[in-house]
C-alpha positions in Angstrom: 68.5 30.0 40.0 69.1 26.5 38.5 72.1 24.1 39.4 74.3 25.5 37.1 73.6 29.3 37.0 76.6 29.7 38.8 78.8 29.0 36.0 76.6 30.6 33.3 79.0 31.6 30.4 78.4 35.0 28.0 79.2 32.6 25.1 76.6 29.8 23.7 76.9 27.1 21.8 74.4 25.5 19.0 73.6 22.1 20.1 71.4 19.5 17.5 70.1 15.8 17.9 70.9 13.2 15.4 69.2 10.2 15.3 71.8 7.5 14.0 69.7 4.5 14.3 67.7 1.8 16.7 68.8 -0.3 18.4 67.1 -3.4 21.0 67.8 -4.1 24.1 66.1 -7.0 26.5 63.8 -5.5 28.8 65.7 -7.4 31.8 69.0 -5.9 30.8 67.7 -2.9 31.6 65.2 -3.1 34.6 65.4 -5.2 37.3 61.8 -6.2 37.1 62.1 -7.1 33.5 60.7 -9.6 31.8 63.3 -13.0 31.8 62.5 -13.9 28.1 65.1 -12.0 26.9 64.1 -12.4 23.2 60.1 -11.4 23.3 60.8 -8.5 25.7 63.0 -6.0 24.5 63.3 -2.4 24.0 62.9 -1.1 20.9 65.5 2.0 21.4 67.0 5.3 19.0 70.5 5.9 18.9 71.0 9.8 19.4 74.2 11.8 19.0 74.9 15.3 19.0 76.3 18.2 17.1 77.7 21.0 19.3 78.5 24.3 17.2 80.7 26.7 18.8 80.7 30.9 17.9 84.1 30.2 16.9 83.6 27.7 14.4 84.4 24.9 16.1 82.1 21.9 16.2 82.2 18.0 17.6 80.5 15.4 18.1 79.2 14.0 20.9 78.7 10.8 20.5 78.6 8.8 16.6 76.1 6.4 17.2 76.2 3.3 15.4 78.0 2.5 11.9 76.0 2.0 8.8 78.5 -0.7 8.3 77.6 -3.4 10.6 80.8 -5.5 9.7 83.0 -3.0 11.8 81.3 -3.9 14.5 83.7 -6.5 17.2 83.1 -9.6 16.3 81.4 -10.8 19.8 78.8 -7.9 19.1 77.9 -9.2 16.0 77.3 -12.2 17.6 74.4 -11.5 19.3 73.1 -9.2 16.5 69.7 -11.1 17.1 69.7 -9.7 20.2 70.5 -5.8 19.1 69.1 -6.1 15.9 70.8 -2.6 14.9 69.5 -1.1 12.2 71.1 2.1 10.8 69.3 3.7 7.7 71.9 6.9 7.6 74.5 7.0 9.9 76.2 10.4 11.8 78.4 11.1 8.6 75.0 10.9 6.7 73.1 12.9 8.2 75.5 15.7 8.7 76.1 16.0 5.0 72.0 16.5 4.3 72.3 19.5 6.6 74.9 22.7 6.3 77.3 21.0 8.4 80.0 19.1 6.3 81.1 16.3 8.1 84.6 17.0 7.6 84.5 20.1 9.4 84.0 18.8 12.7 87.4 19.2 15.2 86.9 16.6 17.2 84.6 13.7 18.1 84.2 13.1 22.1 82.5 10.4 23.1 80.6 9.4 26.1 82.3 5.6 26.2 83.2 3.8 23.3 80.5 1.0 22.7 79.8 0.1 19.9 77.0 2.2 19.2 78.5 5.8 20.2 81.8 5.2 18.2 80.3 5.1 14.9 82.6 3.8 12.2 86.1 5.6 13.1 87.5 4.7 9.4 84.5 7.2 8.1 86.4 10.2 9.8 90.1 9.6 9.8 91.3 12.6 10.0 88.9 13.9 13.1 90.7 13.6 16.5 88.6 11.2 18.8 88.3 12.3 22.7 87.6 9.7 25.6 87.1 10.5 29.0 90.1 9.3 31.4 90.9 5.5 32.3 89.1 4.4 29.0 91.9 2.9 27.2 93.4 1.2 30.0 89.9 -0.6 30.6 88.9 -1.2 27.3 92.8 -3.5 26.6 93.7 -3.8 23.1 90.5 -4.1 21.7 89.3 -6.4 19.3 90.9 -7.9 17.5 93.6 -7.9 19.3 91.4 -9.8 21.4 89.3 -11.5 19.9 86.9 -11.4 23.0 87.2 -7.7 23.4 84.0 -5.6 22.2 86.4 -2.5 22.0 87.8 -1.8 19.0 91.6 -1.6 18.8 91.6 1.0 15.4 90.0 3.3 17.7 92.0 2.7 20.3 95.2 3.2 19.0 94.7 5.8 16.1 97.2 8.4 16.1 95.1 11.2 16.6 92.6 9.1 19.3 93.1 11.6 23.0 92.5 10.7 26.0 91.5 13.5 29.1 93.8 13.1 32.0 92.9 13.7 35.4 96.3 15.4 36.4 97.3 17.5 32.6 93.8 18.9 32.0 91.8 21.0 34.1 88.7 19.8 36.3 86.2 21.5 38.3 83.1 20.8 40.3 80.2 21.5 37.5 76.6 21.1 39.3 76.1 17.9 41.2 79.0 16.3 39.1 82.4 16.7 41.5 84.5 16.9 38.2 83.9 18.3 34.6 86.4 19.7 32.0 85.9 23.4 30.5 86.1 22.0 27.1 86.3 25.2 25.0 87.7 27.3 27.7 84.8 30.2 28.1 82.2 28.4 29.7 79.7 27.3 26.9 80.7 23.3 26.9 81.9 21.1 29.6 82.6 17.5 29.9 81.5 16.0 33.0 82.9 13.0 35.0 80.0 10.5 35.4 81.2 7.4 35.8 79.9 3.4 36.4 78.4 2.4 33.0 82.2 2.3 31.8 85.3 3.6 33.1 85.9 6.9 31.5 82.0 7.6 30.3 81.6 11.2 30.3 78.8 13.3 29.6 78.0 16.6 27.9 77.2 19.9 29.4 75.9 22.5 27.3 74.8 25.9 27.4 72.4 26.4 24.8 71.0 30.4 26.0 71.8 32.2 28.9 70.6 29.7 32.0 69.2 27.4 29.4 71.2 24.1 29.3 71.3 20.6 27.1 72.6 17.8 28.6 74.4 15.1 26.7 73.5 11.8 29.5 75.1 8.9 27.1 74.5 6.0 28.4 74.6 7.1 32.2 71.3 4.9 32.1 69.1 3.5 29.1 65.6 4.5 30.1 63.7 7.7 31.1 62.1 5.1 33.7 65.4 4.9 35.2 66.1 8.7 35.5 63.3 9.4 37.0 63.7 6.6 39.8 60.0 5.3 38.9 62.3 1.7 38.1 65.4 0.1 39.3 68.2 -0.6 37.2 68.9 -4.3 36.2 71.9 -5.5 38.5 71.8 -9.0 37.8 69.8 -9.3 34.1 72.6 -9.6 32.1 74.3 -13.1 30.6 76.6 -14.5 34.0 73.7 -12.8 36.1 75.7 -9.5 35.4 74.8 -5.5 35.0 75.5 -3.1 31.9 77.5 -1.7 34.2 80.7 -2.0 34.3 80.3 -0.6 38.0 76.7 -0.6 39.5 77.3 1.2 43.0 78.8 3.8 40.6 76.7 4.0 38.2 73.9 4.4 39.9 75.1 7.3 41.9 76.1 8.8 38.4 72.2 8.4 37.6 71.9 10.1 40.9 73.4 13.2 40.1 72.1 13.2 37.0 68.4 13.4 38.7 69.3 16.0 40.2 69.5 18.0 36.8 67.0 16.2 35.4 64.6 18.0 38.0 66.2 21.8 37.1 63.9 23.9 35.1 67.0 25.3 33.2 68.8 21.9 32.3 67.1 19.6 29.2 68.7 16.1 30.0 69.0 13.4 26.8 69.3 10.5 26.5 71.4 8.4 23.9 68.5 5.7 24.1 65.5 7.9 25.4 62.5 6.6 23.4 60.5 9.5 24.8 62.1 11.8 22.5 62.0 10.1 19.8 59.7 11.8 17.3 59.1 15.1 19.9 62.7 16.5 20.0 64.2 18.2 17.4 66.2 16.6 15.4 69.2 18.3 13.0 68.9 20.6 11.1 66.9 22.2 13.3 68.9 23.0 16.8 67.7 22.3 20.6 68.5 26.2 21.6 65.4 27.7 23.1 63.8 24.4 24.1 62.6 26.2 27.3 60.1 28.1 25.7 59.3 25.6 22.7 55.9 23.8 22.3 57.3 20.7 21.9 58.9 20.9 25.8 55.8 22.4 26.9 53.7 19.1 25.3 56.9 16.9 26.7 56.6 18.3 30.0 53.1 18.2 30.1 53.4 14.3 29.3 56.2 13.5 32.0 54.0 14.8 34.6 50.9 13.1 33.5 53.1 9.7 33.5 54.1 10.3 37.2 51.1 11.1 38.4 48.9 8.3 36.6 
């Protein structure tokens, strides 16, 4: 019995990998032993979001990733672009249409948090309803550039058709080790879970790909497979100001926590936004992530991950 056999569903969803881009990150922003020059050390990360098909013919996205058009981007982001170097050959809306999936079909785009690389361009799908997880818009302000400080953007902010879940009008439940996750279609298959620290309001997706077979959507609960599986520490103090990514380390790091704890279930798949390791193993859309279990690139993963640790 895994973690979250006990809210298995009858119905399943189709659930595919898209990889929007790469973007860099110093190592020391990420790991508290990183290296200080934060130029010649950096991680050299994909960008991944994720296509979630319903049997009813609904489908989202979780996630965007990054927008092909860099210029969107708040202007204090693009400030440091030497930093991030982003670098987005085809972006969500591109890749979607080279599949069977128009991108104008989806119903909705949730996100994990709404940095700039997970929010895509939101003037690329204007007529798509965008979903936040609760307290985002009151932490993000007006955005940018409203502000011109800000690294939110205020167009997504204040969209007509942008939704934000509340914790008192929508329903929660405990989910696994996460104390709160939203039924997102109602039947079981997809669920939005509470998992808190890197922002206010990041979220992450819960999917149930076959019966006790599950993908999980992490975001940007942490930035490294190193820092899932506990073999590093996450950076506390790396960032400019001798800051975190975090908006909330104590909090973040529990969310990593819990997210372990699935990490180490036999029936739950846990990815990454910016897991290099699955760069080039996972599949990637159109081909879907349902039946990973038993798939010989899992098997090879697996295989690898244990190797790692034990080395």
């Amino acid at each position: 019995m895994g973690l979250l056999s006990s809210v298995a569903s009858t119905k399943n969803v189709q659930v595919y990998a898209l990889p929007t881009g790469w973007v860099s990150l110093p190592d020391k922003w990420v790991f508290e032993d990183g290296d200080n020059d934060i130029l010649k050390v950096r991680q050299r990360l994909p960008d991944y979001s994720f296509l979630v098909c319903h049997p009813s013919g609904k489908k989202i996205l979780f996630d965007v990733g990054m927008p092909k058009n860099l210029d969107v981007i708040p202007a204090p982001i693009r400030s440091i672009d030497h930093i991030f170097e982003p670098y987005v050959p085809k972006d969500a809306r591109d890749l979607l249409a080279e599949g069977p999936i128009s991108p104008d079909s989806l119903s909705a785009i949730v996100l994990s948090h709404i940095h700039f690389d997970h929010i895509g361009d939101p003037s690329s799908f204007p007529d798509i309803p965008y979903i936040t997880g609760p307290g985002t818009k009151a932490a993000a302000g007006p955005g940018y550039p409203v502000d011109p400080n800000s690294i939110s953007m205020t167009s997504l902010i204040t969209r007509e058709n942008y939704t934000e879940l509340s914790w008192t009008e929508d329903k929660w439940i405990p989910l696994g080790p996460f104390s709160r996750a939203h039924d997102y279609f109602g039947d079981g298959s997809f669920y939005i879970a509470d998992t808190p620290g890197h922002l206010p309001g990041h979220v992450t997706g819960v999917a149930q790909t076959k019966p006790d077979e599950w993908v999980v959507m992490g975001g940007d609960c942490c930035h490294s497979r190193s820092l899932l599986d506990g073999s590093r520490q996450v950076s506390l103090t790396g960032c400019p100001g001798g800051t975190s990514m975090h908006a909330d380390t104590a909090t973040a790091i529990d969310s990593i926590e819990r997210l372990r704890k699935l990490d180490h279930d036999d029936t739950v798949f846990v990815a990454l936004a910016h897991d290099i390791t699955l760069e080039g193993k996972m599949p990637e859309y159109p081909q879907p992530l349902n039946g990973w279990q038993e798939s010989a690139w899992w098997s090879s993963m697996k295989q690898e991950r244990i190797k790692t640790a034990t080395s």
